[in-house]
N, C-alpha and C positions, 0 to 999 in steps of 0.2 A: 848271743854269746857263742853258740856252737860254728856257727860261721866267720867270726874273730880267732877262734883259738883250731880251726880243724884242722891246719898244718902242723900243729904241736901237739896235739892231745885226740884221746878218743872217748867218743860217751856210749858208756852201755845204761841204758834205760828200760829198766820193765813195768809191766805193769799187768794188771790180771783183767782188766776192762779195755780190751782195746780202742771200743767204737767211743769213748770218754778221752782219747789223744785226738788231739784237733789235727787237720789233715798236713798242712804249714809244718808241724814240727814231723808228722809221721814221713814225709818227703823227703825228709833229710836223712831217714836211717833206713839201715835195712833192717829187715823183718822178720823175724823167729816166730813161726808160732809153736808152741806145743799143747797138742789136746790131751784132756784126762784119758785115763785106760779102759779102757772095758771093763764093767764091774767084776764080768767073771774071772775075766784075767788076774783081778783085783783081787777077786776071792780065792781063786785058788793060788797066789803069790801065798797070802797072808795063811793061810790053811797048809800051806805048806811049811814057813816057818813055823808054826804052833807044833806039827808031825815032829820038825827036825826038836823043836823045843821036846816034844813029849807031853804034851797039854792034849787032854781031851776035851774034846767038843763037837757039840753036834751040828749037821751044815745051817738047819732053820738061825739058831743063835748068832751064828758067825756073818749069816745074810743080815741083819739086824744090823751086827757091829760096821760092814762094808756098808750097811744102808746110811746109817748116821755122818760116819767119816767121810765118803765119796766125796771129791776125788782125792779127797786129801791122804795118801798112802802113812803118810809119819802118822796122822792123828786116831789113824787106822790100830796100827802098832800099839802108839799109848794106852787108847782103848783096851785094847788086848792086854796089855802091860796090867793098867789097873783092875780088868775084871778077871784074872787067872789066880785062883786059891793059893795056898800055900801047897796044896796040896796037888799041883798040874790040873786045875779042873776050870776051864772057861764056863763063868756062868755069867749072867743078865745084874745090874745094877741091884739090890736089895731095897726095898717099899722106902726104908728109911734112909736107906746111903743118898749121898750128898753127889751130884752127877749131873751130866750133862742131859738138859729137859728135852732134848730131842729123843730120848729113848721113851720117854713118857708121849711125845707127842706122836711118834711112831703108834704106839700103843691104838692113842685115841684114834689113829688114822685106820687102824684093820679092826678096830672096834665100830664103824663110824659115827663116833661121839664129837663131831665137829663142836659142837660148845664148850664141850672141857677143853679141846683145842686150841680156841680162841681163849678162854682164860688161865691157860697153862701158859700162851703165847703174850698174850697181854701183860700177868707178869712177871715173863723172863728175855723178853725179845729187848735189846738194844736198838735204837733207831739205826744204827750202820746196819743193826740184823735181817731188814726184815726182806731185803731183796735175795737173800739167802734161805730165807723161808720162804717163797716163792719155788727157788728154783725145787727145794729140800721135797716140798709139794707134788709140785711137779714131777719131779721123778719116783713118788712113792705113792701118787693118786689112785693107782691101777690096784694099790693092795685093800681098799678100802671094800670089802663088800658089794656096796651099792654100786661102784664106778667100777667093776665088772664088767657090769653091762659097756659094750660099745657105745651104745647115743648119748649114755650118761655118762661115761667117760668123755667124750667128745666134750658135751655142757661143761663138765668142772674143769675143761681146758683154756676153755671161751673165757668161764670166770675168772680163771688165775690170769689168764690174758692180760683181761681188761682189767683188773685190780691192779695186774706190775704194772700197765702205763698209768693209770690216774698216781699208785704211787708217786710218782715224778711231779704231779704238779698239787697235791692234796698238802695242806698244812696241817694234817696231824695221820700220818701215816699209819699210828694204830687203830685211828678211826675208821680209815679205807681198810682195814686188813679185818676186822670186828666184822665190818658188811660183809666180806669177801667169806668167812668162815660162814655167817647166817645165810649168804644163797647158795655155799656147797651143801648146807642142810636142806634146804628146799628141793634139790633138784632128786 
């Protein structure tokens, strides 16, 4: 179709997976990429809005809210939006408020309570979610205690590794993700 009409018309096409465009249609366009921002950049964007707001907050909280969001800048904001008092005071989601489970599973992750992990994840994760959880991992393995350590940080990389490719071909993807959480515990 794009080779019928490119005399008349133009296509803009995105997408957020690039290596999931098969190579055939990516030949026929040119290519944008844009990366996310640097978290700090990130955080100090968003820490700076909150000053110009007048909202206090302390940096550990606000590392939290940029940890959750990343790279996503708007969902950053919302965050902010919903957890700032009436009264200009950014604080942490409340035991009972109703919220996004990734601040919970943060939690589990500088606690390292990988099995609450996996049963917070088990269920709240969407099957579109869990390559998401992965990367969410991924960049927040290093806050865990244990994975500290450099060789055991390295190990729970391997893990996440190899659990995001079996994801791709496993037919029940919470089942690979249940393992994946029981050998971060082991290591």
């Amino acid at each position: 179709m794009m080779d019928d009409y490119q005399e008349v018309a133009r296509f803009i096409l995105t997408c957020n997976y690039e290596n999931k465009i098969i190579p055939a249609l990516k030949s026929r366009c040119q290519q944008f990429r844009f990366k996310a921002g640097d978290k700090i950049d990130i955080t100090e964007y968003v820490a700076g809005i909150l000053m110009a707001e007048k909202v206090k907050f302390d940096i550990d909280t606000l590392d939290k809210f940029v940890a959750i969001g990343y790279p996503d800048i708007r969902k950053i904001v919302n965050l902010l939006q919903q957890h700032t008092s009436e009264t200009g005071v950014l604080h942490l989601p409340l035991q009972d408020e109703a919220g996004d489970y990734k601040f919970k599973l943060l939690d589990f992750i500088e606690r390292d309570k990988w099995l609450d992990a996996r049963l917070l994840c088990c269920e709240n994760v969407v099957a579109e979610e869990w390559e998401d959880i992965y990367r969410f991992l991924y960049e927040n393995l290093e806050k865990a205690p244990k994975f500290q350590n450099h060789d055991k940080w390295e190990a729970g990389i391997v893990i996440l590794a190899d659990r995001l490719y079996k994801h791709g071909i496993v037919a029940d993807p919470e089942l690979n993700a249940a393992a994946m959480f029981i050998q971060l515990t082991q290591v």
